[in-house]
N, C-alpha and C positions, 0 to 999 in steps of 0.2 A: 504494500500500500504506500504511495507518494506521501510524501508530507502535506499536500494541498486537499487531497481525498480525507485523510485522516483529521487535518485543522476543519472541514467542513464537518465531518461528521461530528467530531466534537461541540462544536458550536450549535448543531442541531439539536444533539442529546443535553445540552446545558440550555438551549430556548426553551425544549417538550418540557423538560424537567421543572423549568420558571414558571410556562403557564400552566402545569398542572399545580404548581400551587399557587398561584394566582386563584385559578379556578375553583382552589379549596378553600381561601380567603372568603373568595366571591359566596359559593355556595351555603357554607356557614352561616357566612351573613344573613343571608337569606331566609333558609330553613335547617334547622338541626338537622334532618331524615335527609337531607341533600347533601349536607355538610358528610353525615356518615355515609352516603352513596359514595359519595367523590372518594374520599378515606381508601375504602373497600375497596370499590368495583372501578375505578380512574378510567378506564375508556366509558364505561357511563353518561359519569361526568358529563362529557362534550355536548350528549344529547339534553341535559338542563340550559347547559350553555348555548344552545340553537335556541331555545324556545325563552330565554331568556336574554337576548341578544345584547339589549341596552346595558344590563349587568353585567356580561361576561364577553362583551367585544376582543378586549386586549387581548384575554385569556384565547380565547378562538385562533385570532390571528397570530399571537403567538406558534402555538403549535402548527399552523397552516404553514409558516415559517421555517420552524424545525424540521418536521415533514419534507421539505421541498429541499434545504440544504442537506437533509440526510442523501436523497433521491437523487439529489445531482450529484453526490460523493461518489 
C-alpha cells in the first residue's frame, strides 16, 4: 500500500469514527432509546440521522466523506 492510499484511508476511518460520534452527541440529545440505538447498533444510527436531517446534517456528511476517501484509497 502507497503512503497516499494509506494517509487517505486513515483520514476516512478518523472522519466515520468523528461523525459516528457526532451522531451519538446528536442522538442523545435527542432521545435516550436513540442515544442507546446509536451506542449499540452504529450503522442504525444513520437511519435517525436521515429522518432527522436538521439534527444530524454534519454527522451525515461526515461519514459521506469518510466513505468516499476510504473508496478512492
Amino acid at each position: 500500500m502507497d503512503p497516499v492510499s494509506a494517509s487517505l484511508q486513515t483520514f476516512g476511518a478518523i472522519l466515520l469514527v468523528g461523525s459516528w460520534l457526532l451522531m451519538l452527541k446528536e442522538s442523545f440529545d435527542a432521545d435516550y432509546t436513540w442515544g442507546l440505538t446509536t451506542l449499540f447498533l452504529p450503522p442504525l444510527s444513520y437511519f435517525y440521522g436521515l429522518f432527522a436531517w436538521d439534527k444530524a446534517k454534519e454527522a451525515i456528511l461526515m461519514s459521506v466523506l469518510g466513505w468516499f476517501l476510504i473508496f478512492l484509497s
